[in-house]
C-alpha positions in Angstrom: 14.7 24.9 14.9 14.2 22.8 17.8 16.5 24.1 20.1 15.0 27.6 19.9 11.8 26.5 20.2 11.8 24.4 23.6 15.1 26.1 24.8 17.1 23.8 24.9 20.3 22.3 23.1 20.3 20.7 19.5 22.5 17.1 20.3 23.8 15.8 16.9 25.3 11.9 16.9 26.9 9.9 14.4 28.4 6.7 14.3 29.1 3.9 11.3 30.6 0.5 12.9 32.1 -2.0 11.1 31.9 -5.4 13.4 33.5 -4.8 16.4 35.5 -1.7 15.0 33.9 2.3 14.9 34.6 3.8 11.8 33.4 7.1 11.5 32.1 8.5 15.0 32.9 12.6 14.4 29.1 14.3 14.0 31.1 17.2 13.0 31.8 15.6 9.6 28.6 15.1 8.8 26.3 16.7 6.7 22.5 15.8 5.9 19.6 16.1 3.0 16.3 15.3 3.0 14.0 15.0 -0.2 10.5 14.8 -0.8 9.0 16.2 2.2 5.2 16.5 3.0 3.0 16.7 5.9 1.8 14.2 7.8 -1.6 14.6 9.0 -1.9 12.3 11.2 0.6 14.3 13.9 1.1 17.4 12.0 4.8 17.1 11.6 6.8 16.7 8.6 8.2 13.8 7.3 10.7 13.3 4.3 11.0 10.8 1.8 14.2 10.2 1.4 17.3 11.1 4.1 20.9 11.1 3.1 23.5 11.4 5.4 27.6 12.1 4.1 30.5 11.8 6.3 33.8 13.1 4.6 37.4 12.2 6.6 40.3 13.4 4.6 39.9 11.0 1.3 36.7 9.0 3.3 33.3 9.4 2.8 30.6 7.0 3.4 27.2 7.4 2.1 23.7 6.6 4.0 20.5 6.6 2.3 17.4 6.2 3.8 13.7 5.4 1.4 10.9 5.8 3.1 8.2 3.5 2.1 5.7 3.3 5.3 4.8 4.7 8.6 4.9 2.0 10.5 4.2 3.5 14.1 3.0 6.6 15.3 3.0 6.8 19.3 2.6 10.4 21.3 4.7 11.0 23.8 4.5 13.7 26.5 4.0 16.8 24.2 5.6 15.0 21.0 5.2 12.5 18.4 7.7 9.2 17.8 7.8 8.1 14.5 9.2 5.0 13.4 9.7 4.3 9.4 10.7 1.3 7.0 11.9 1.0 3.9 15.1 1.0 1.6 18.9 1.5 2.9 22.2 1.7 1.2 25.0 2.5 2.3 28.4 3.3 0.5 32.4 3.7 1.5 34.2 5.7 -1.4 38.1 5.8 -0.6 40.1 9.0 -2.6 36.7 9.3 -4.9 36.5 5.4 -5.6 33.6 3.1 -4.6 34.9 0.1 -2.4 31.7 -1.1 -0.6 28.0 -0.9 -0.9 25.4 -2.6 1.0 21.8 -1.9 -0.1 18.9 -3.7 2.6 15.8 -2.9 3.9 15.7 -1.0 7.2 13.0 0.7 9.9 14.5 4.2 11.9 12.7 6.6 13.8 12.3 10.2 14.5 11.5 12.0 18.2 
C-alpha cells in the first residue's frame, strides 16, 4: 500500500454533485473495484480496465463506472508517474433498490 511504502498517509475523497447541490460527499461510504488489470510497461505501474466506485447512504447508492479505452498521457513526475485515461462513464442513482437516473458519456481521469 502506498502509505506504507513512502510513509506517509493514504487521503481518500469522494464527492458526487448535482448542479449547484453536493450529494454524496462521505468517502467513508464508499467502496471500490477494479477489473481487468495489467501492467503497463511503459512506467511499470498497473493500470485497470475498468473502476467502479459504490456509495451506499441509508436506501442511496449511486453507481460510477469508469472504461478504460486509451492512455492518453503519461508524464513523470518527481519519483512518480501521472496518468491520465479516456474512455466510457456511467453513472447511476438507485433510491430503496430502484433505478431513478443514469447518465452514460465519455470521460478522461487520472491517476498520481
Amino acid at each position: 500500500m502506498f502509505s506504507e511504502k513512502h510513509g506517509s498517509p493514504m487521503i481518500k475523497t469522494f464527492m458526487i454533485q448535482n448542479g449547484d447541490t453536493v450529494v454524496a460527499d462521505d468517502a467513508s461510504k464508499v467502496d471500490f473495484t477494479a477489473d481487468g488489470i495489467e501492467l503497463d510497461d511503459k512506467v511499470d505501474r498497473s493500470v485497470a480496465d475498468t473502476l467502479r466506485f459504490g456509495y451506499r447512504d441509508d436506501g442511496t447508492v449511486f453507481s460510477i463506472e469508469y472504461l478504460r479505452e486509451e492512455t492518453t498521457m503519461r508524464q513523470q513526475m518527481g519519483g512518480g508517474w501521472y496518468l491520465r485515461f479516456a474512455g466510457g462513464m456511467k453513472l447511476k442513482k438507485y433510491q430503496n433498490d430502484e433505478l431513478v437516473e443514469e447518465h452514460v458519456g465519455h470521460t478522461q481521469w487520472d491517476s498520481m
